[in-house]
C-alpha positions as CSV (number, residue, x, y, z in Angstrom):
1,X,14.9,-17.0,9.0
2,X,11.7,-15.0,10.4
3,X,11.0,-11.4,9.6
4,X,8.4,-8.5,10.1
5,X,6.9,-7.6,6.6
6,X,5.4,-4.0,6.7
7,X,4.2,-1.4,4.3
8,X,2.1,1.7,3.6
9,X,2.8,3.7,6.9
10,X,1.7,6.4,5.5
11,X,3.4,8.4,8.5
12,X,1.8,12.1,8.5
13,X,-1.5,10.6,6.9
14,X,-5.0,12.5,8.0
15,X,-8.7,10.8,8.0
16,X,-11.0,13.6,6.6
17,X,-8.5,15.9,8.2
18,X,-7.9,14.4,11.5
19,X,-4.4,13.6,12.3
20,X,-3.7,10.5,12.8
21,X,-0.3,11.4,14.1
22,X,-1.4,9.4,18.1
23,X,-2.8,6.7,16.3
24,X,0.2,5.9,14.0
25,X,2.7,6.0,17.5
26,X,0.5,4.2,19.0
27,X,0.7,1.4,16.0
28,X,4.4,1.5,16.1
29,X,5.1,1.1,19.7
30,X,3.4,-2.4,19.0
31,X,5.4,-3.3,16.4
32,X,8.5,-2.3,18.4
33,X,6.7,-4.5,21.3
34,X,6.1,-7.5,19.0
35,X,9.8,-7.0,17.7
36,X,11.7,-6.9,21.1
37,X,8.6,-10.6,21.6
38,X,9.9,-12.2,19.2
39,X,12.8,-10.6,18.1
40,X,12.6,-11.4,14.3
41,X,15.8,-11.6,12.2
42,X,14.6,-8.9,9.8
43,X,12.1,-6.3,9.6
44,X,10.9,-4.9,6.0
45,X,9.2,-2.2,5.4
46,X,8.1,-2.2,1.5
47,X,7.6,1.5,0.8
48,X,4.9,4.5,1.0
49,X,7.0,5.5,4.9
50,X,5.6,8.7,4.8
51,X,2.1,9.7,3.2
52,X,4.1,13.0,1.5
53,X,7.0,13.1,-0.6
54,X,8.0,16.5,1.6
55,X,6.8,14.9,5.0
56,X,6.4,17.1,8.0
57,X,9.0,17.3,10.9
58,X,6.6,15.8,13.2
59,X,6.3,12.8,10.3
60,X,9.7,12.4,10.3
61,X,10.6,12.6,14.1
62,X,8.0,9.3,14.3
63,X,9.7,7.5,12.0
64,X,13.5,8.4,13.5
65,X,11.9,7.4,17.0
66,X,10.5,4.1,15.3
67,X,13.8,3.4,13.6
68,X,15.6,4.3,17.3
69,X,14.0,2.1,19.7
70,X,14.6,-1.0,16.9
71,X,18.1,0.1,16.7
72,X,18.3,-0.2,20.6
73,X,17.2,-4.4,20.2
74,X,19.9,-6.7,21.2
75,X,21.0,-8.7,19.3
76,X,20.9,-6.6,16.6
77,X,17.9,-6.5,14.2
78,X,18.5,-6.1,10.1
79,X,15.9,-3.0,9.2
80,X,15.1,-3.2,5.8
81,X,13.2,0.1,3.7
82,X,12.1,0.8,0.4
83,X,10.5,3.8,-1.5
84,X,6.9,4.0,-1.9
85,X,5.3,6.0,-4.8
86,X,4.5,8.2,-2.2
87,X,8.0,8.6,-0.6
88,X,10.7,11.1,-2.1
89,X,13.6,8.7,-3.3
90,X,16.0,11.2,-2.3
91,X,14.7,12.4,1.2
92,X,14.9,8.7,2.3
93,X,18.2,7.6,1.1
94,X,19.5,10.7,3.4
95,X,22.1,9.4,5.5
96,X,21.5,5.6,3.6
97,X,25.3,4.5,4.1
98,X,25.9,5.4,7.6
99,X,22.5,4.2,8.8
100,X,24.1,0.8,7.1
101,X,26.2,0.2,9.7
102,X,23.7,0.0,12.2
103,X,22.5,-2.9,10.0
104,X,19.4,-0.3,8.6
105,X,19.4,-0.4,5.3
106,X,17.1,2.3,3.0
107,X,17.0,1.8,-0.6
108,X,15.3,4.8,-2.4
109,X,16.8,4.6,-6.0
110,X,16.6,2.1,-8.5
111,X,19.7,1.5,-10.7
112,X,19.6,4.0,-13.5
113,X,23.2,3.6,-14.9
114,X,25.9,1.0,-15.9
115,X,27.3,-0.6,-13.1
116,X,24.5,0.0,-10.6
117,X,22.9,-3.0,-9.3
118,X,19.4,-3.7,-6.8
119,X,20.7,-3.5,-3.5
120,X,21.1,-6.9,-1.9
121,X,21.4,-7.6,1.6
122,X,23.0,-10.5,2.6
123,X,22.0,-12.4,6.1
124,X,22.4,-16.3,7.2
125,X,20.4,-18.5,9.7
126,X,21.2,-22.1,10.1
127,X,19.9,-23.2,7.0
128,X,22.2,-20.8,5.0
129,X,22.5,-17.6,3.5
130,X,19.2,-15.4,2.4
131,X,19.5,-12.9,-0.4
132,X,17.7,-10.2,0.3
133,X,17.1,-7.3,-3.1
134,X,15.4,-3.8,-2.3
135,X,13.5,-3.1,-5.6
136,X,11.9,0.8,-4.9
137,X,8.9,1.7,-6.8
138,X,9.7,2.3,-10.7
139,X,7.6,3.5,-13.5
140,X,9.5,2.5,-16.7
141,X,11.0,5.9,-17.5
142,X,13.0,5.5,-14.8
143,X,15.8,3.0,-15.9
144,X,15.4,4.0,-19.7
145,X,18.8,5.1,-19.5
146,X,20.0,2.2,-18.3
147,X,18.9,0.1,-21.1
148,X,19.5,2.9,-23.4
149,X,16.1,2.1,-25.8
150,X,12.4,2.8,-24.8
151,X,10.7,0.3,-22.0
152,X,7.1,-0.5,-23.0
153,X,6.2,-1.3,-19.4
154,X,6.7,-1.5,-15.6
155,X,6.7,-5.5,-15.7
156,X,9.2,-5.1,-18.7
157,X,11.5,-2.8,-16.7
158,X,11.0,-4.9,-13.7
159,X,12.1,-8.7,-15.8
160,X,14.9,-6.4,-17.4
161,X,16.5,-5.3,-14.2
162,X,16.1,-8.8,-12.8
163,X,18.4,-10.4,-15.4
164,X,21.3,-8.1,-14.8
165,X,21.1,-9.7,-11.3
166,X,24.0,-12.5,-10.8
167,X,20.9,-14.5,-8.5
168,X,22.9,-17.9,-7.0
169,X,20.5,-21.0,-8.0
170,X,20.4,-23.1,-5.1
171,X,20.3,-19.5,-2.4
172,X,16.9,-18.2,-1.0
173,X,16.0,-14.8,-2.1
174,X,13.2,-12.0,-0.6
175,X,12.5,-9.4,-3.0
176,X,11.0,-5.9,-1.5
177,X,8.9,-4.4,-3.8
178,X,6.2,-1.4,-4.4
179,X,4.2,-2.1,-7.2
180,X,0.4,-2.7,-8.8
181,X,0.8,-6.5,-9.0
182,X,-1.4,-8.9,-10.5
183,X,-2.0,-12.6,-10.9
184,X,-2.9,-13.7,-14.2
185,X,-5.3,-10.7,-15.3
186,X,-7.0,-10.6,-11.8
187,X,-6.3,-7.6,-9.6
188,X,-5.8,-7.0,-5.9
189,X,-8.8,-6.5,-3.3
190,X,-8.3,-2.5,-2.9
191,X,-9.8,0.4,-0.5
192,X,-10.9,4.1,-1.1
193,X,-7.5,5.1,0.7
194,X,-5.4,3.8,-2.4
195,X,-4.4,6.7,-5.1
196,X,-3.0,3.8,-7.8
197,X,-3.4,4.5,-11.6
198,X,-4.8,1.1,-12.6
199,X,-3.7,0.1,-17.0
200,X,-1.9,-2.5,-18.7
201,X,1.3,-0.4,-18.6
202,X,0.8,0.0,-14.6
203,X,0.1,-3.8,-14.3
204,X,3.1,-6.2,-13.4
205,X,2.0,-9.9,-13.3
206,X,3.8,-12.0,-10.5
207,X,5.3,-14.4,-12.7
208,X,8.0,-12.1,-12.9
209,X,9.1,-12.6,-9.1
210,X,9.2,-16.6,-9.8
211,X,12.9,-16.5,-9.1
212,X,12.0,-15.1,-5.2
213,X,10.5,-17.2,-2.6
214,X,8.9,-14.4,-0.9
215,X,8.3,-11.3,-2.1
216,X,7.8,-8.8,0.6
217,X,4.9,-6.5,-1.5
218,X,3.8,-2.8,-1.1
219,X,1.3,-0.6,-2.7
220,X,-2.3,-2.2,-1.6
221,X,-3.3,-1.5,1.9
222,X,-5.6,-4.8,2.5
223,X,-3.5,-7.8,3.3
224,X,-3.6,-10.4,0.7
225,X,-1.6,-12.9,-1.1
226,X,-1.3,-12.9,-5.1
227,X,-1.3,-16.4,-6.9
228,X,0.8,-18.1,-4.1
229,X,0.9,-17.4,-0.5
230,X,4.8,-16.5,-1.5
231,X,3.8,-13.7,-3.4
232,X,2.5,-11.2,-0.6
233,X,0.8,-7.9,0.4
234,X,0.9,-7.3,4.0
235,X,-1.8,-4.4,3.6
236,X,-1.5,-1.4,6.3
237,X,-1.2,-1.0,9.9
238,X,-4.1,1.2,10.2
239,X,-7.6,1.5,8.5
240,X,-7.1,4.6,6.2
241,X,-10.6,4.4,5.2
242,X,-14.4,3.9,5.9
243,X,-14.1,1.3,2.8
244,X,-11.3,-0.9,5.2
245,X,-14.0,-0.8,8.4
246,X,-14.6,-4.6,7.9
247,X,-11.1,-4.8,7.2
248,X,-8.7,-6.7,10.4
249,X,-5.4,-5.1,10.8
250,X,-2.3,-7.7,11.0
251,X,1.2,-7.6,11.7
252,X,2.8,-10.4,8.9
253,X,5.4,-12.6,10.3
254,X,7.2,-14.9,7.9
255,X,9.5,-17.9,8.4
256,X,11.8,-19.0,5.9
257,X,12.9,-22.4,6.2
258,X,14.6,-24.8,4.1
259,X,14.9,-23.8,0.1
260,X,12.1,-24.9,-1.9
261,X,9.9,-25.1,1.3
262,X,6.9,-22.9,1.1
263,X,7.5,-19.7,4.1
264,X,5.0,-19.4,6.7
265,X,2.7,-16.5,7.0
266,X,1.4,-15.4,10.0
267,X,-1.2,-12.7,10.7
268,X,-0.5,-11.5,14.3
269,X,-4.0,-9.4,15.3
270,X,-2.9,-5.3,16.0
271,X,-5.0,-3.2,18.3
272,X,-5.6,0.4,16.9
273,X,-5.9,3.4,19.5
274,X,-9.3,4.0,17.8
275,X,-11.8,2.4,15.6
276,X,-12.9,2.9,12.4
277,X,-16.6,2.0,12.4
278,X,-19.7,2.8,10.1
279,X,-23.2,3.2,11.6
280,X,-26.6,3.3,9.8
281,X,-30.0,4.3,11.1
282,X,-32.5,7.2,12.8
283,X,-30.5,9.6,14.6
284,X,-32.0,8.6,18.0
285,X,-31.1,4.7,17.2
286,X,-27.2,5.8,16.6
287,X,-27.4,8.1,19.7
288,X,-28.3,5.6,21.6
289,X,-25.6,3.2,20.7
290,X,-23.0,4.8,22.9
291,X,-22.7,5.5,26.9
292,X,-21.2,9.2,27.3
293,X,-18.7,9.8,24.3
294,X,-16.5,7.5,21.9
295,X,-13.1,8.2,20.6
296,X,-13.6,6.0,17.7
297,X,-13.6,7.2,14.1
298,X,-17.1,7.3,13.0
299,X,-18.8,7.4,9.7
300,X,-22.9,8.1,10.3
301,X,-25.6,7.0,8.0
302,X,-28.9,8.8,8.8
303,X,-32.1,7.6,7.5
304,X,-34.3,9.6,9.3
305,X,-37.2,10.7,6.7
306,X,-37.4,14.1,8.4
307,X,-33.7,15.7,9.2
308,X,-33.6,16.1,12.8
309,X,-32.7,19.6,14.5
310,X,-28.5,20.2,14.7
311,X,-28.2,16.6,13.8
312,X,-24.4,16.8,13.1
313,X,-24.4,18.9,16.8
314,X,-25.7,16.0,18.4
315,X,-23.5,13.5,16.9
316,X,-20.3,15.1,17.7
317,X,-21.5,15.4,21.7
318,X,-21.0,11.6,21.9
319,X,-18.6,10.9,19.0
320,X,-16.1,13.4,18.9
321,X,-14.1,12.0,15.6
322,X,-17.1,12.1,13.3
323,X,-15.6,11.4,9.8
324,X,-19.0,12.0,7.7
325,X,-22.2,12.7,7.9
326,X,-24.9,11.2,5.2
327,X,-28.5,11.1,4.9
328,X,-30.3,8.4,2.7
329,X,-34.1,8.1,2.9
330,X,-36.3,8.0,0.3
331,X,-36.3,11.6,-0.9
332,X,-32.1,11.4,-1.1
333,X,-32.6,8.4,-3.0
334,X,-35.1,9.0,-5.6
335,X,-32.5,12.9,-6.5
336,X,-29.2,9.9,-6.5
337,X,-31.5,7.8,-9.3
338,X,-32.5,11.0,-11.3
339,X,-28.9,12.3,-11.3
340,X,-27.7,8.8,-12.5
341,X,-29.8,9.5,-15.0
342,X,-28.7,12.8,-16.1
343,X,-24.9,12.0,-15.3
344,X,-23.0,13.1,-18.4
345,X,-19.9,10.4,-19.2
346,X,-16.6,12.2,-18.9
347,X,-14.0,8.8,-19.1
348,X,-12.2,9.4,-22.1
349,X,-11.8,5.5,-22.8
350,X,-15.7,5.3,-22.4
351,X,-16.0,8.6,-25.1
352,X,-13.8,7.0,-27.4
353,X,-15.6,3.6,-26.8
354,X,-18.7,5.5,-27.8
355,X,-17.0,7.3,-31.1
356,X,-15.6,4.1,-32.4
357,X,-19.1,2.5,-32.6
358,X,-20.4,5.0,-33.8
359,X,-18.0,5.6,-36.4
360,X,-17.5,1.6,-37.1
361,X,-20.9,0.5,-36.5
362,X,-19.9,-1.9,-34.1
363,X,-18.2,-2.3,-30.4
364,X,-14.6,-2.5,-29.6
365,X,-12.9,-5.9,-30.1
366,X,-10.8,-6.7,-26.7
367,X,-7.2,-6.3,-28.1
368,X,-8.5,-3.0,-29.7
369,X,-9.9,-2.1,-26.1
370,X,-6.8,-3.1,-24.4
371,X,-4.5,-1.1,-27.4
372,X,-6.6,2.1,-26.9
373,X,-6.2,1.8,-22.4
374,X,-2.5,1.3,-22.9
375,X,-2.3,4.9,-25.2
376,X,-4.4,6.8,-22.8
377,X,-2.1,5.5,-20.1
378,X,1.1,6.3,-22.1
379,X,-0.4,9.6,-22.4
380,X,-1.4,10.4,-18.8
381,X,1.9,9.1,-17.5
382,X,3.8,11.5,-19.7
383,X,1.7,14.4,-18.4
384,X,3.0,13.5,-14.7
């Protein structure tokens, strides 16, 4: 069995308000490209479609044109989709059950009452059947009434909605899922272009997928694997960020073979329409780094010691798409170390950090650390 893992379009996204709307077509005709290549037997796509929960009309026509020209693949290609935090549940599952007979498949909801289930799809290669559940991003509030008492967590939400599932022992199973996942306290590698709340009650360990033998992971958008190569993040199509310039772009092809055998991953290299690039130094030394103008996404670093005349005026002559424009030298540097210095501390876990000691006497024991991040979290969450 070999499928397409995707996530975090973010369809409708801007870069320091350029559209991005060319670049992300662009993006997707290569997938289609690699799709009608190779012809994969499935194609998942693990949340965060659109960057809006109200995406535009000229969001939405690039997905339904994306979704189209799969469709249009002979033999027929199982299309896969799960909500993001960022999608609206109920704006994707439009048209959910007839879309289902064109083997696309759009899971936006998570089961919230008695006799709702994950939705499973079901699809066999010569090695047998693969289980396939579409687990939509959840925050524990979201399937209290389905367990009718309070859920302390998302991993404890998550574990409790995977035992109500009648899982076959000897069948292979792919879980979709959209979710801050961790592997035994340590986090994922992240960007600037993530907006995740990061707390113990966020936090879902990937012990709780052991039953899958892939899971098919959304939510981080640098491609990564967490504990086991099984346990996945296929990051995004597109650097959403100066943070991700370093970053290379993949499309994630996995082949399931045999139960019990470990998939294989491969990172197939993606060409963007532009670059994202970062460059550092006197006006006249990035200047003369390009021959007439560049399309690329730039981010410009000046260090001259005197600011030249129109500097941002001459930048944008040969790169169009300037992103930013910062100046460190010496004088920015030495204001940047005398407002660190001044820098009042708003975090309310560091304020309280500060009040305990000084009511106590002494620092903050870890499980007392931990207790006091999961409250503020609670608290945050409810004010949502």
């Amino acid at each position: 069995m070999r499928f397409f893992h995707l996530s975090d379009l973010h369809i409708g996204r801007q870069l320091h308000f350029y559209s991005l709307a060319e670049d992300q077509r662009r993006m997707l005709d290569q997938i289609v490209e690699k799709a009608r290549e190779l012809h994969p037997d499935a194609i998942l796509i693990s949340g965060d479609v659109y960057d809006k929960a109200a995406p535009s009309a000229q969001a939405v026509e690039i997905f339904d044109e994306f979704l189209y020209r799969l469709a249009k693949i002979q033999p027929a290609i199982s299309i896969m989709v799960i909500a993001g935090n960022h999608d609206s549940a109920q704006r994707l599952s439009y048209a959910s059950r007839i879309l289902a007979d064109s083997k696309i498949y759009i899971a936006g909801h998570v089961p919230e009452r008695e006799g709702e289930y994950i939705e499973r799809v079901v699809l066999e290669d010569e090695c047998g059947p693969v289980h396939f559940y579409l687990l939509p991003f959840l925050k524990p509030g979201y399937v209290r009434g389905l367990f009718e008492k309070e859920i302390p967590s998302t991993q404890e939400a998550i574990r409790l909605l995977l035992e109500r599932e009648n899982m076959e022992p000897d069948v292979r199973r792919v879980i979709l899922t959209h979710q801050f996942y961790t592997a035994k306290g340590e986090g994922p590698s992240r960007s600037d272009s993530e907006s995740i709340q990061v707390g113990g009650l966020q936090n879902v360990d990937v012990s709780v997928l052991e039953k899958f033998d892939y899971a098919a992971m959304g939510h981080i958008h640098r491609a990564q694997s967490m504990g086991e190569e099984r346990f996945r993040y296929c990051g995004t199509m597109l650097k959403y960020s100066v943070s991700e310039r370093n970053d290379k772009k993949t499309l994630t092809l996995v082949t399931l073979g045999e139960k019990g055998v470990p998939p294989r991953i491969e990172e197939i290299p993606l060409a963007p329409f532009r670059e994202l690039c970062q460059k550092r130094g006197t006006l006249q030394e990035i200047l003369s780094q390009t021959d007439g103008v560049s399309e690329d996404y730039v981010s410009v670093i000046l260090t001259d010691e005197v600011i030249p005349y129109q500097a941002r005026e001459q930048l944008e002559e040969c790169y169009p798409n300037l992103l930013e424009l910062r100046i460190e030298n010496s004088r920015t540097k030495k204001m940047q170390s005398q407002e660190r210095k001044e820098k009042i501390v708003t975090d309310p876990v560091l304020l309280f950090q500060e009040f305990f000691r000084q009511m106590q006497g002494r620092a903050m024991e870890e499980d007392e650390r931990r207790m006091m991040e999961e409250v503020f979290q609670a608290v945050k969450e409810e004010r949502e």
